[in-house]
VEXZA-39468 format. One record per atom (N, C-alpha, C, CB): z, y, x. Coordinates in steps of 0.1 Angstrom, whole numbers, plus 5000, padded with zeros to 4 digits. Glycine has a CB too. Example, Ala and Ser with C-alpha at 12.3 -4.5 7.8 and 13.67 -1.06 7.14 Angstrom:
<atoms>
507849435132;507849555123;507849675132;509049555113;507149785128;507149895137;507950005129;505749945141;
</atoms>
This chain:
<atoms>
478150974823;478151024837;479350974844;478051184837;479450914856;480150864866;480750974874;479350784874;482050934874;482351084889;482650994898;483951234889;482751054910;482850964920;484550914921;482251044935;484850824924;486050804927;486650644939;486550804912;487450674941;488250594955;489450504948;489150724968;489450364950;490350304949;491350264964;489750214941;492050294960;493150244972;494350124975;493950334973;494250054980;494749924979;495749944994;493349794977;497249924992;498449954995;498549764993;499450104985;499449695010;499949595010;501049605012;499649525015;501949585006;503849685007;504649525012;504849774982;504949535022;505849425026;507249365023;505849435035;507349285020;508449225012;509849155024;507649085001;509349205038;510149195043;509849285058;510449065042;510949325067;510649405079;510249245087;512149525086;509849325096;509149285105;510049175114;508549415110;511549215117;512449105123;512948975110;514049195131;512548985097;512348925088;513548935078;511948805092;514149015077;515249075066;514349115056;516149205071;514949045044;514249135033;514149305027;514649085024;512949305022;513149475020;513849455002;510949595022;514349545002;515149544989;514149614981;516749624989;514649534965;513649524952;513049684951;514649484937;514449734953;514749914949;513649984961;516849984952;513549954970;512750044981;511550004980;513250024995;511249894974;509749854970;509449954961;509449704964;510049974945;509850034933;510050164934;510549984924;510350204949;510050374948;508750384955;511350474957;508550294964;507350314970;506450314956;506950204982;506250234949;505650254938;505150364931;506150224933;506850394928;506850554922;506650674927;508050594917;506650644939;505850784946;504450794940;505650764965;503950694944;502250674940;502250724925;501650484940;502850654913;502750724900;503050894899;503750644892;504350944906;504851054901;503551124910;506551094905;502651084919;502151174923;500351174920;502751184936;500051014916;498751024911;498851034893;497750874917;499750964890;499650944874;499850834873;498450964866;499550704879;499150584878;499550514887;498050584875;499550364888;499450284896;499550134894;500250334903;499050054898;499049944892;499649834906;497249914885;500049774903;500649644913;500549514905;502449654916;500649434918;500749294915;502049224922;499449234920;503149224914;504549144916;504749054927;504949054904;503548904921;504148814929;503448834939;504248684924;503848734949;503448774965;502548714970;504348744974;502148794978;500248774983;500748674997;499048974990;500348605005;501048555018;499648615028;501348345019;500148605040;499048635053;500048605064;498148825055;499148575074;499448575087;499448665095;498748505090;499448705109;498748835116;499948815131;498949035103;498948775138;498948805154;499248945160;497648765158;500648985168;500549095175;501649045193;501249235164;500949095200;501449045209;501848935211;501949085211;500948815209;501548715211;502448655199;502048735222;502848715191;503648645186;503048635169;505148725188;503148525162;502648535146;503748585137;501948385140;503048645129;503948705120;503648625101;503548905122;504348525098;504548545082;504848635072;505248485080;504048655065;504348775055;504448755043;503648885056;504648865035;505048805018;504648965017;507148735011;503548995008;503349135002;503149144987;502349205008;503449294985;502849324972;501549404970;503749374963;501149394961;499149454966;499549594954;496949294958;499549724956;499549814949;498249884952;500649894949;497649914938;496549974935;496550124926;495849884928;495750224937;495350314928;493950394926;496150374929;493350374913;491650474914;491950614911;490350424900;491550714920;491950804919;490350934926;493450774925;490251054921;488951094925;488951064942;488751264921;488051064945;487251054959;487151234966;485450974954;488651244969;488551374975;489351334993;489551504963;489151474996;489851475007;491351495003;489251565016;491551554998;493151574994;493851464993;493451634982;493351364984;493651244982;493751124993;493051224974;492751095000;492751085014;493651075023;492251175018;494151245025;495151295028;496651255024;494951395026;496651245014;498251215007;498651065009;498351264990;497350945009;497450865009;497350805027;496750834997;497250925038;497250905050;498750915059;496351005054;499450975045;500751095049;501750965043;500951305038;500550895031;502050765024;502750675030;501750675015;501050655037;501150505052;501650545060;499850425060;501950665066;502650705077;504250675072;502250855082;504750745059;506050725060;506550595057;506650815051;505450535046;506150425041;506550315055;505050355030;505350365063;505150245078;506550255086;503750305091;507150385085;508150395091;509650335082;508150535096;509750415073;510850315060;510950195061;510550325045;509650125061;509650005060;509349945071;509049965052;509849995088;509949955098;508949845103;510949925098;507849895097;506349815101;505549825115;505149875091;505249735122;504249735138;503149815126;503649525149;502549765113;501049845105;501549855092;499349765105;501049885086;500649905069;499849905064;500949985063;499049775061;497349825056;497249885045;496149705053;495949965046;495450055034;494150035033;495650205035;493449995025;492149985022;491850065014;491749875018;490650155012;489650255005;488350165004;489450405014;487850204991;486650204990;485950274974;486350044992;484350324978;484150384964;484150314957;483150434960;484150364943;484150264930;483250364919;486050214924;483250224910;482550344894;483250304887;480950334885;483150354878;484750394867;483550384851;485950624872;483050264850;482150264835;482850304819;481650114834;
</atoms>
């Protein structure tokens, strides 16, 4: 039997936005928030690249892709609504994408 559950996919930026790097240590708590508070968390180190247009101007980026499956509640939802808000600000972001989607867990 399947329970329902939500993966969440966190792009953590490897640098602010005027292009200073974000330091190793402020990446690896963002991390550890996610573990100390789901159990788990999985990432991927090296760096993802993208582009992204705002006002006219393009932005080069360098991210790290953190992943977590976790049940498909609203609580969760929630905590991961409250993460992107702070992390967005710490890490002096115009966004912070977060992708959701269901999953099955075989």
């Amino acid at each position: 039997m399947t329970k329902r559950r939500r993966r969440f996919e966190v792009l953590l930026p490897h640098q602010y936005n005027d292009g200073r790097p974000v330091p190793e240590k402020l990446l690896g708590k963002a991390y550890r928030e996610i573990l100390d508070h789901f159990g788990a968390v999985t990432y991927e180190p090296q760096k993802i690249k993208g582009m992204w247009r705002h006002q006219g101007r393009v932005y080069h980026e360098k991210f790290s892709k953190v992943v977590v499956d976790v049940a498909d509640t609203v609580r969760n939802r929630r905590w991961i609504g409250e993460y992107k808000s702070r992390w967005k600000e710490i890490l002096q972001q115009i966004e912070l994408w977060v992708v959701s989607y269901r999953i099955e867990i075989e």
